[in-house]
Every structure is written in structure tokens, then in C-alpha cells.
Residue frames relative to the residue before (quaternion, step in Angstrom):
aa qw qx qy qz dx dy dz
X 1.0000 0.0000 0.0000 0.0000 0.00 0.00 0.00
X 0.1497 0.7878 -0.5973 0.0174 3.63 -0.98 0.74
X 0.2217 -0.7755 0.5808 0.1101 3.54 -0.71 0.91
X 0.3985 -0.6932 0.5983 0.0520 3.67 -1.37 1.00
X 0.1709 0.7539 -0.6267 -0.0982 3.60 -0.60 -0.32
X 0.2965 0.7503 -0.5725 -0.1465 3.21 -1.90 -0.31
X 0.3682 -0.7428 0.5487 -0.1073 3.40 -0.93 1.27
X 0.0199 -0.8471 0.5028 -0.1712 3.66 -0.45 1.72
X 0.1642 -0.7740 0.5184 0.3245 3.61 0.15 0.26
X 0.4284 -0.7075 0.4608 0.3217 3.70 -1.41 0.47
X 0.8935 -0.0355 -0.0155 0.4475 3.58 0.82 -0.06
X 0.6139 -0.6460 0.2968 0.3432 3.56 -0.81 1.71
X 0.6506 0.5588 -0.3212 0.4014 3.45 1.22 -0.42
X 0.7887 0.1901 -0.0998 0.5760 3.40 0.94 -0.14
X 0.4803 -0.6263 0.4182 0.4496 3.50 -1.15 1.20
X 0.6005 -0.4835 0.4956 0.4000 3.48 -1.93 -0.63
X 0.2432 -0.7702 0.5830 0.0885 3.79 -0.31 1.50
X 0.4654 0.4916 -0.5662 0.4704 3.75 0.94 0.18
X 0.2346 -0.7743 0.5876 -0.0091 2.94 -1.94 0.64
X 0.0504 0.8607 -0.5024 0.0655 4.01 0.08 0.97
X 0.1599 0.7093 -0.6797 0.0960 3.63 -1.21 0.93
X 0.0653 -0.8323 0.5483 0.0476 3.31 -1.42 0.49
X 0.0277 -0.7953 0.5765 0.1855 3.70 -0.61 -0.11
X 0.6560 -0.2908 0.4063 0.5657 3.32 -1.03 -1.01
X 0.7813 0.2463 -0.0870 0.5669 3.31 -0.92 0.78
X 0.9130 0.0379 0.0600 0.4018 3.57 -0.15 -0.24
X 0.2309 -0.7715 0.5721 -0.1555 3.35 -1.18 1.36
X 0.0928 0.7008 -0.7070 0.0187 3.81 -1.25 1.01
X 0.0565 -0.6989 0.7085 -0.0795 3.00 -2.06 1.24
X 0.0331 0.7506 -0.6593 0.0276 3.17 -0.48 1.74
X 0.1627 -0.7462 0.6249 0.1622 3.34 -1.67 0.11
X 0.4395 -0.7845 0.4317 0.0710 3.38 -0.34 1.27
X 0.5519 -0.7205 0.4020 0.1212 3.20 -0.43 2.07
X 0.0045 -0.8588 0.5122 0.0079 3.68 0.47 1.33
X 0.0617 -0.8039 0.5874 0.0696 3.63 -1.49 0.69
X 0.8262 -0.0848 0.1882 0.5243 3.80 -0.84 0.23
X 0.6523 -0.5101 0.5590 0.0433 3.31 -1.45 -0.13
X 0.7334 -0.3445 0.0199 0.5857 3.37 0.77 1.23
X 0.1388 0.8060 -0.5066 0.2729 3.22 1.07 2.00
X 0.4699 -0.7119 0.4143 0.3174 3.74 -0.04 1.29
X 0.0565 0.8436 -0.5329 -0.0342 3.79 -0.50 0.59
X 0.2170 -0.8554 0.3499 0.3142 3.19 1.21 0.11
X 0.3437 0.5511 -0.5560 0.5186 3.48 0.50 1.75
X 0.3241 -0.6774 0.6261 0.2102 3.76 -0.88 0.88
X 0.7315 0.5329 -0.2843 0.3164 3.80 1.11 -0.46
X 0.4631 -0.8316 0.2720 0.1413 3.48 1.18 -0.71
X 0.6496 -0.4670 0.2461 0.5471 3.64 -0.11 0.70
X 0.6533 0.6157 -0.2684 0.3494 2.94 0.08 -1.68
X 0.8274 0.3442 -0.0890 0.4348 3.54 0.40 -1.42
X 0.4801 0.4996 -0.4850 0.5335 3.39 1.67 -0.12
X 0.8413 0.2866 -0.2257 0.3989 3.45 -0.31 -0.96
X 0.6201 0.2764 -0.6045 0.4167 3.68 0.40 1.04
X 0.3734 0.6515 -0.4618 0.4721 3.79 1.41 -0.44
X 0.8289 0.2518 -0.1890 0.4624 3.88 0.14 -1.01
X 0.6900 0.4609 -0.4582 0.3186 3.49 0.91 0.02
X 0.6179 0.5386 -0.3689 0.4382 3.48 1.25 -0.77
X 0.7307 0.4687 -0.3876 0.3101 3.17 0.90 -0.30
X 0.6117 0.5679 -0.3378 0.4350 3.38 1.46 -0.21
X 0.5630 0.4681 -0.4045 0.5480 3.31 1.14 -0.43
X 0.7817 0.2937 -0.3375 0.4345 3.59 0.41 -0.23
X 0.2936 0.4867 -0.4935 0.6583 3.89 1.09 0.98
X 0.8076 0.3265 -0.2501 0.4227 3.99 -0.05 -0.88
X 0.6261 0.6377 -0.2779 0.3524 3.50 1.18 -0.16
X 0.6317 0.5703 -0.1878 0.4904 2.55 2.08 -1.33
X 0.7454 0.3985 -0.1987 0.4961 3.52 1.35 -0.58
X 0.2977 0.7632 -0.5547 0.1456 3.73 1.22 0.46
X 0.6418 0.5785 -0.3431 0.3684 3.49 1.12 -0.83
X 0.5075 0.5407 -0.5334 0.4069 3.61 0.88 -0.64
X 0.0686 -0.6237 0.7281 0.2760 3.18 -1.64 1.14
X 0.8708 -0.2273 0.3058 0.3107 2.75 -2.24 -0.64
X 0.5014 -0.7238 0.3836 0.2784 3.15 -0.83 1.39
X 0.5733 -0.5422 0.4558 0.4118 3.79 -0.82 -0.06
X 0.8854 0.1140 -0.1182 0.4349 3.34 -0.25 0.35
X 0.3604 0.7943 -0.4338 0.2259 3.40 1.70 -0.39
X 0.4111 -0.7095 0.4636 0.3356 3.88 -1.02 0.00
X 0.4161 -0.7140 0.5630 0.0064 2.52 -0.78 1.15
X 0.8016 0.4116 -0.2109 0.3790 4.33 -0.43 0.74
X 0.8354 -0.0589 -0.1104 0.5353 3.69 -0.68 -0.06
X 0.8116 -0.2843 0.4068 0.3083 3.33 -1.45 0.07
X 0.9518 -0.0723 0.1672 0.2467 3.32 -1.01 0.28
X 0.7363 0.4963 -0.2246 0.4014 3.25 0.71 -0.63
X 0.4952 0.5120 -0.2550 0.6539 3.32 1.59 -1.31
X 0.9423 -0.0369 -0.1798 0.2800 3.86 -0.31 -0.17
X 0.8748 -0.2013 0.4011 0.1826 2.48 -2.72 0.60
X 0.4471 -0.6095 0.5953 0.2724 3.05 -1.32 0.24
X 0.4138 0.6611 -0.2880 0.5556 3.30 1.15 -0.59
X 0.6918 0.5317 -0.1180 0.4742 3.92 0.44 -1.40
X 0.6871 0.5386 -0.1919 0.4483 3.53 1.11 -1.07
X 0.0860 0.8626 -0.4966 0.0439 4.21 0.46 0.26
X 0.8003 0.2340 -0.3201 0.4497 3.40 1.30 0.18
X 0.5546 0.4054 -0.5599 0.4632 2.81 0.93 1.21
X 0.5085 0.4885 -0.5466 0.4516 3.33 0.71 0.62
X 0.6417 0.3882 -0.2852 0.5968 3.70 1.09 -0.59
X 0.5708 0.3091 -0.5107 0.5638 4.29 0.17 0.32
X 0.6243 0.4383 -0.4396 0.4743 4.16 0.68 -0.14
X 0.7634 0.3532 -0.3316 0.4272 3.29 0.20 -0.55
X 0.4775 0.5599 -0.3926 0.5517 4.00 1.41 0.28
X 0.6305 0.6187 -0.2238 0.4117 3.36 0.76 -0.96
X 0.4372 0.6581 -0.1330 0.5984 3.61 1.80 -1.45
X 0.8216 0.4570 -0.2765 0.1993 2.92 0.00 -1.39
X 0.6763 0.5891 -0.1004 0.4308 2.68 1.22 -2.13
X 0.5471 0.7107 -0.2362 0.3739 3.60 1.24 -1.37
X 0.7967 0.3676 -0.1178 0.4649 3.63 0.91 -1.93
X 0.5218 0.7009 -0.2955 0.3861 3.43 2.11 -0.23
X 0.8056 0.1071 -0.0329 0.5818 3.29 1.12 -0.81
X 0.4213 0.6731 -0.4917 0.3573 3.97 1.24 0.61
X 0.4667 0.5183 -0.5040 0.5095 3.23 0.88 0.61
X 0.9372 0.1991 -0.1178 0.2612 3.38 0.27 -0.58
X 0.5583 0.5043 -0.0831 0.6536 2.87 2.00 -0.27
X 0.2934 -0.7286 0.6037 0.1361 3.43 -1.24 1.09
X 0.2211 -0.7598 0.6100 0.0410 3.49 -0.28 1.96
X 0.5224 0.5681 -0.4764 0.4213 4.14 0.63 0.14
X 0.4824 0.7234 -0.4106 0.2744 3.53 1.34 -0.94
X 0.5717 -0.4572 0.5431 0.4113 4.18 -0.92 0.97
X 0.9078 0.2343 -0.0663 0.3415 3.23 -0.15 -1.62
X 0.2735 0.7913 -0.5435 0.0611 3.88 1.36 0.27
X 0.6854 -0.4063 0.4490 0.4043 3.87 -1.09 0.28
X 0.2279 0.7427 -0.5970 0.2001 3.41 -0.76 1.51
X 0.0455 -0.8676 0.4928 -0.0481 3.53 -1.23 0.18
X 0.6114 -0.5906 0.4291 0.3054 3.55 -1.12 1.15
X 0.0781 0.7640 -0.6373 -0.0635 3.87 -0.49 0.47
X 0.2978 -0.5802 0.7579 -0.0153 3.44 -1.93 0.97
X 0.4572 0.6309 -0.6269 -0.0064 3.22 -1.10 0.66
X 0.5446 -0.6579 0.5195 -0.0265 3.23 -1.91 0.46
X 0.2673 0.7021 -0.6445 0.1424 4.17 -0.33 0.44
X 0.2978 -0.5861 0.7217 0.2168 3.15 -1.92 0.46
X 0.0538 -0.7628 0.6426 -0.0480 3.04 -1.46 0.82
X 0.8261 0.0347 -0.0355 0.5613 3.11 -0.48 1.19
X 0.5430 -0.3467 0.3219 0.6938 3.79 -0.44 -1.67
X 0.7749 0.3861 -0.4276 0.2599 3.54 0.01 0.68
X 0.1917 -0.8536 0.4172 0.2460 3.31 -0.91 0.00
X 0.5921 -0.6617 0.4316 0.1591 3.75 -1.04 1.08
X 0.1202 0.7637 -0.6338 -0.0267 3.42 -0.41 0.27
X 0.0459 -0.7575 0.6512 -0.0051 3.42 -1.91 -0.09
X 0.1752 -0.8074 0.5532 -0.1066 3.31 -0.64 1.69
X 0.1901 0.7090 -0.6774 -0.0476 3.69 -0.37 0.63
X 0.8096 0.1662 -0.1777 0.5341 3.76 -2.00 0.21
X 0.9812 -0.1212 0.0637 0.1358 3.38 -2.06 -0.01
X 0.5936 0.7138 -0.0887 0.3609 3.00 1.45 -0.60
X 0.1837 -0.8580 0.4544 0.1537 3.80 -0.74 0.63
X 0.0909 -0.6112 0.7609 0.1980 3.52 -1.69 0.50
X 0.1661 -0.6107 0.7644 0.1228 3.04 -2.01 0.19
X 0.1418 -0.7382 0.6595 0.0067 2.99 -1.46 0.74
X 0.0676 -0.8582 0.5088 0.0094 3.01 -0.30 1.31
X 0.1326 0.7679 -0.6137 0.1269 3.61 -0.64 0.64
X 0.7542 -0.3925 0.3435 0.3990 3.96 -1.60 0.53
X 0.6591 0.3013 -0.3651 0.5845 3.95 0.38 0.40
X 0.6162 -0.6714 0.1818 0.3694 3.68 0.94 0.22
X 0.7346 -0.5219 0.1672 0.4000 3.52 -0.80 -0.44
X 0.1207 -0.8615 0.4882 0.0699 4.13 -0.57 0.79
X 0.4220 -0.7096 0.5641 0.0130 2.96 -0.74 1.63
X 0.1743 0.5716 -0.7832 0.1718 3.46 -1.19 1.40
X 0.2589 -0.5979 0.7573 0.0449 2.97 -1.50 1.92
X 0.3199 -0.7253 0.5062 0.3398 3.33 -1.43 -0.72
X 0.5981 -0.6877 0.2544 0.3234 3.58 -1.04 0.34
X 0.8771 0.0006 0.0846 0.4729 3.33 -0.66 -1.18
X 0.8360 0.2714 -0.2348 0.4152 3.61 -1.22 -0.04
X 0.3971 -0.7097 0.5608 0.1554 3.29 -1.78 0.35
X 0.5481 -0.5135 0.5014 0.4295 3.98 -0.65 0.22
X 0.1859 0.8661 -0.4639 0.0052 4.08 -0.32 0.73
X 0.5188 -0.4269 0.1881 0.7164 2.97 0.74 -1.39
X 0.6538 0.5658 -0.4232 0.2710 3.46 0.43 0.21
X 0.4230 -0.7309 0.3930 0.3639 3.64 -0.29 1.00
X 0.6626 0.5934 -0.3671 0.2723 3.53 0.59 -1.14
X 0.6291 0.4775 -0.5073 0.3449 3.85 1.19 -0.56
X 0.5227 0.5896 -0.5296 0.3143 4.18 0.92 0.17
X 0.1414 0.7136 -0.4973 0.4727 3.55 1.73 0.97
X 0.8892 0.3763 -0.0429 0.2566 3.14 -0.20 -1.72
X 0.2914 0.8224 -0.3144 0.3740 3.21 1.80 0.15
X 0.4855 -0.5979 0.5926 0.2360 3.79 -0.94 0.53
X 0.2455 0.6884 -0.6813 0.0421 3.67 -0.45 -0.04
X 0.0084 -0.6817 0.7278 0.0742 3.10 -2.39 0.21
X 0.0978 -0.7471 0.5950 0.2798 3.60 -1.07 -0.71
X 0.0343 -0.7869 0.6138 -0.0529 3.80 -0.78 0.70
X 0.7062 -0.5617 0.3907 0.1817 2.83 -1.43 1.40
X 0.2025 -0.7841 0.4126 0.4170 3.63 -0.28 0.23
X 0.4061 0.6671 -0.4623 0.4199 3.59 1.06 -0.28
X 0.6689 0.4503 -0.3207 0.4970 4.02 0.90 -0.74
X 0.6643 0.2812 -0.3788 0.5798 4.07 0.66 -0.19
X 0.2562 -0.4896 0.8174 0.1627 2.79 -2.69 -0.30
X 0.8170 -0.4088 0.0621 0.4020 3.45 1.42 0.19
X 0.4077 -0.7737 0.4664 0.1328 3.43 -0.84 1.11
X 0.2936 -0.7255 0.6139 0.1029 3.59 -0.93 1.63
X 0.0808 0.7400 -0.6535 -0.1371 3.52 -1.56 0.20
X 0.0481 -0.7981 0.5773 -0.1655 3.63 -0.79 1.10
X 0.2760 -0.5073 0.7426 0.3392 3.62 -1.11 1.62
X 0.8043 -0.3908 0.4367 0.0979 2.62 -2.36 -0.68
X 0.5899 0.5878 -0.2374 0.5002 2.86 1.72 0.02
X 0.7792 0.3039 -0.1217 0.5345 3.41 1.84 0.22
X 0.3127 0.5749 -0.4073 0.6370 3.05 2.40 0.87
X 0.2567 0.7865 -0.5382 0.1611 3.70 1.08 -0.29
X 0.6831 0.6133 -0.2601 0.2993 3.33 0.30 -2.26
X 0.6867 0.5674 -0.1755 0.4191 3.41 1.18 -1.73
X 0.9011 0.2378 0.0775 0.3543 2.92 -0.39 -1.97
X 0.7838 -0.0909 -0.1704 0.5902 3.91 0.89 0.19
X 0.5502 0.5055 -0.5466 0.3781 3.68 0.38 0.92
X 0.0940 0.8348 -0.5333 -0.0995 3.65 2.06 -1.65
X 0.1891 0.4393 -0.7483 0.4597 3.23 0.20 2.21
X 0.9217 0.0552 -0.0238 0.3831 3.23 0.27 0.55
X 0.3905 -0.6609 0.5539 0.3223 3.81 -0.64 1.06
X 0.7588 -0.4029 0.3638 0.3601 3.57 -2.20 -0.31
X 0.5406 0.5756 -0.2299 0.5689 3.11 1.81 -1.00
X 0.8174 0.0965 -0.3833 0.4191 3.38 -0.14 -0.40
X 0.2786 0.7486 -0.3929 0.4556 3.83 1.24 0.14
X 0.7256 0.2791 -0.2062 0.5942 3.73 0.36 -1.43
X 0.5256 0.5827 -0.5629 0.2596 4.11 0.56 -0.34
X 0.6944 0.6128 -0.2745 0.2588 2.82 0.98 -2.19
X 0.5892 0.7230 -0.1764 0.3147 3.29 1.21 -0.77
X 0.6263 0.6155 -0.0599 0.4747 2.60 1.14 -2.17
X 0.7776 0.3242 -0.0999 0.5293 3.68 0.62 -1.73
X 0.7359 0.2682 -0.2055 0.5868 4.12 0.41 -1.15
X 0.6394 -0.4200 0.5330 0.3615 4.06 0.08 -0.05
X 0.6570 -0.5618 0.3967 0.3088 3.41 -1.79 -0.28
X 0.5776 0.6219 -0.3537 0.3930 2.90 1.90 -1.14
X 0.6729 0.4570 -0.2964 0.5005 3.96 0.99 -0.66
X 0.5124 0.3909 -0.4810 0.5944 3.80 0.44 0.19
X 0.7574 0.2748 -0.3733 0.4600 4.21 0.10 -0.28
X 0.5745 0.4785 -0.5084 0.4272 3.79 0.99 -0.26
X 0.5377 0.6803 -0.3007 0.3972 3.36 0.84 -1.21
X 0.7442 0.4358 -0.1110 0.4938 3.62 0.57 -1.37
X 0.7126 0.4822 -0.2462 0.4461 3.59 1.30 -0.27
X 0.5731 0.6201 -0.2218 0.4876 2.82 1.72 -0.62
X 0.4301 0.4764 -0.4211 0.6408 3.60 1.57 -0.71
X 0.7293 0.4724 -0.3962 0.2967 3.02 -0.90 -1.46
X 0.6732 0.4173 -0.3615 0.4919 4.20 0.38 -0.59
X 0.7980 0.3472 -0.3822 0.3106 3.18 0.98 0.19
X 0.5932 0.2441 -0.3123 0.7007 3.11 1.57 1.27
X 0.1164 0.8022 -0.5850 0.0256 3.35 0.43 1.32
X 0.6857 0.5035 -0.3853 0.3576 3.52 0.97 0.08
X 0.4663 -0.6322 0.4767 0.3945 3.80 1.66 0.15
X 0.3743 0.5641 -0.6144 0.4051 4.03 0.66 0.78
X 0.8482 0.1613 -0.2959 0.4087 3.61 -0.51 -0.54
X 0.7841 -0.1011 -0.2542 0.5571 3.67 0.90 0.49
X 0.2525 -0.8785 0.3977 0.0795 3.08 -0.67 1.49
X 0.0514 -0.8114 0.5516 -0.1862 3.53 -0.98 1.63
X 0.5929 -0.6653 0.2959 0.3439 3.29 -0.96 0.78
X 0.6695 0.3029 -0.1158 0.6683 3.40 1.52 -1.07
X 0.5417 -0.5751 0.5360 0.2977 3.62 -1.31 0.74
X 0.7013 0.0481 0.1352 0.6983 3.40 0.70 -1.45
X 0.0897 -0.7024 0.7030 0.0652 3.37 -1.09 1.34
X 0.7619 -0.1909 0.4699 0.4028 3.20 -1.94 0.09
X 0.0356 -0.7034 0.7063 -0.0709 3.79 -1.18 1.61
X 0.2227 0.6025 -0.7536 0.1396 4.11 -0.99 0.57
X 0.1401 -0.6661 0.7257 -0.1002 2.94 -1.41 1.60
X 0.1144 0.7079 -0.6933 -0.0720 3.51 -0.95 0.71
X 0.1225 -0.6530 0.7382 0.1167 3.64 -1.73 0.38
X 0.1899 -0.6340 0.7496 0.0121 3.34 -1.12 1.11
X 0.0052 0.7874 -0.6125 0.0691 4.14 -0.35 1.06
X 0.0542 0.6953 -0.7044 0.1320 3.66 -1.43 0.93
X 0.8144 0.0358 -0.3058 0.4919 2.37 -2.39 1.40
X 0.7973 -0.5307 0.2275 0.1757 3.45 0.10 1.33
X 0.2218 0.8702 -0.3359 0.2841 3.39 2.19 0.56
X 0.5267 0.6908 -0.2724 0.4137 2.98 1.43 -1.32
């Protein structure tokens, strides 16, 4: 197993609200729910600091549970549908991050605020032979494996301060024997794919696969300058926050 990463901010004017960490076994990628330029959020701390505050702590919640193996009988394939809540262990562990982060700064901060500090989270763990993932808000995984590549975005809600929206989270488990490796990507480096279409997910996860992560965001900047004003594809941010990570196995890499 070997995991890649990279992480680019989209403009000198603002920090980078993406968020990357890995260990052995296991990987988070948040992307911090950006707004305007001195948009009141009632938080003295800021995006930026929400979404590494809530990632380190989820990756350390998923660390604590690398040992858990595979339940007996648990399911074991697509997304969502096949499981239980019961079935779902990282979204009981992205709730109890969520908690965390909440009781860290609810003293001083107004977590009711519309616009409090929130963010899209992605994470990953092997367990055992398989491997867990979890996709809430805007954000993409790929799974790439010998029948090609599946796309699982995620749905509603954002990481805020309420624990209960790590409900609404995508989740699956897959065999590893069925990948060659598992992609995560805010939205600011799904560009290429999903509103530039210089490229499918397949040939998206190659660039990756073969040139690294850092060349799937140069690549994606290099569009973008050619619409630095957001006319021929229109977005709120010319360049947004880009963090690619690739978690690769059985020599996929």
C-alpha cells in the first residue's frame, strides 16, 4: 500500500481551507466551505482552522478503530443501500470528531451562526481485506479497480457543529482484491472532469496514477488561466483550493 497526496491553495489572498492527512491504512480530505471576503461567521477561528481541527481529529477516531475487523456477516459492496446503520463505523467516528471540534470552540464562538466554519469531509481505512470509505457534501472518491473507475460523490449537509449531519454521509466497504486504488478529491481538483470535461474519471484517475497529484492540479491550473474571468465556465472562485490524495494496492500504483 502507498498513499500520494497533494494540496495547493487557490489564491494568495486566502489561506488553503483544504485539508489532507494520512497514516497507515487510512486517509482524510476535507475542504472547507469557503465564502466572500470578510464574511461574518461568528467564529474568531476560521475555515481554515475548522477543517484541520476536524480532520486530525478524525483521522485519529479512525486510528483508534484500525483493529476492528470485519464484522461477520456485515455487507460487504455498493454504497449505501446494502447498509445498516449499524454497518456504517465512520460515521459514528466523523460524529464523534464533529463533538469534538464543537466543545473546542463553543465557548467562544456562535455554532448557530448561517455561515459558522464547515466543510466537505472524505475519509478512508483498511480493515482487515477491505476498505471503508465515507463521503459527505461536494466532494469526490474514485475507486478504481479492473472493471474500471466508480464515482461516489456525496449528498446533503456539511460537517458544522452538529454531529447528527455525519448521518447523511455516503459510505461503503470494498473488498480490496476489487481495487488498484482509491482517489479522494475536494472540488477544486475534480475540475478537469466534471466542469472543464478535458477529461473523463478514467482518464482523470490515470493522470494521477502515472504523473502524481501534483500534475493533475498543474494541469487544472493551467485550464483555469484560460478563463480567469469565469465566462466560459462559470464559478465562484477562478482557482479553488485542489488536495488530491491516492491510496494504491497490490502494486496498482
Amino acid at each position: 500500500m502507498q498513499v500520494v497526496w497533494a494540496t495547493e491553495q487557490g489564491s494568495p489572498q486566502r489561506r488553503n481551507e483544504d485539508f489532507v492527512a494520512t497514516a497507515p491504512g487510512a486517509a482524510v480530505v476535507l475542504d472547507g466551505r469557503g465564502f466572500p471576503l470578510g464574511t461574518e461567521m461568528g467564529c474568531e477561528h476560521g475555515i481554515a482552522w475548522y477543517s484541520r481541527s476536524l480532520g486530525t481529529r478524525l483521522l485519529a477516531r479512525i486510528l483508534d478503530g484500525l483493529g476492528d475487523a470485519p464484522r461477520a456477516g456485515a455487507p460487504v459492496g455498493p454504497p449505501e443501500g446494502a447498509h445498516r446503520p449499524g454497518n456504517r463505523p465512520l460515521v459514528a467516528r466523523l460524529a464523534g470528531a464533529i463533538a469534538d471540534v464543537a466543545a473546542a470552540h463553543r465557548a467562544t464562538c456562535d455554532l448557530a451562526h448561517p455561515y459558522t466554519p464547515s466543510a466537505t469531509v472524505m475519509a478512508v481505512r483498511v480493515r482487515g481485506d477491505v476498505l471503508d470509505y465515507l463521503v459527505l457534501a461536494d466532494s469526490t472518491l474514485l475507486l478504481d479497480g479492473p472493471r474500471g473507475v466508480e464515482t461516489v460523490i456525496g449528498g446533503r449537509g456539511f460537517a458544522a457543529g452538529d454531529p447528527s449531519v455525519a448521518e447523511q454521509a455516503i459510505t461503503g466497504t470494498v473488498p480490496l482484491a476489487d481495487l488498484r486504488g482509491v482517489m479522494l478529491l475536494t472540488d477544486g481538483a475534480s475540475r478537469l472532469a466534471d466542469m472543464f470535461h478535458h477529461t473523463d474519471w478514467a482518464g482523470l484517475t490515470r493522470i494521477v496514477r502515472e504523473e502524481g497529484p501534483e500534475a493533475l492540479i498543474a494541469r487544472t491550473r493551467k485550464v483555469e488561466a484560460t478563463d480567469p474571468q469565469a465566462v466560459r465556465w462559470p464559478r465562484t472562485k477562478p482557482s479553488d483550493d485542489a488536495t488530491v490524495a491516492l491510496m494504491g494496492f497490490s502494486g496498482g500504483m
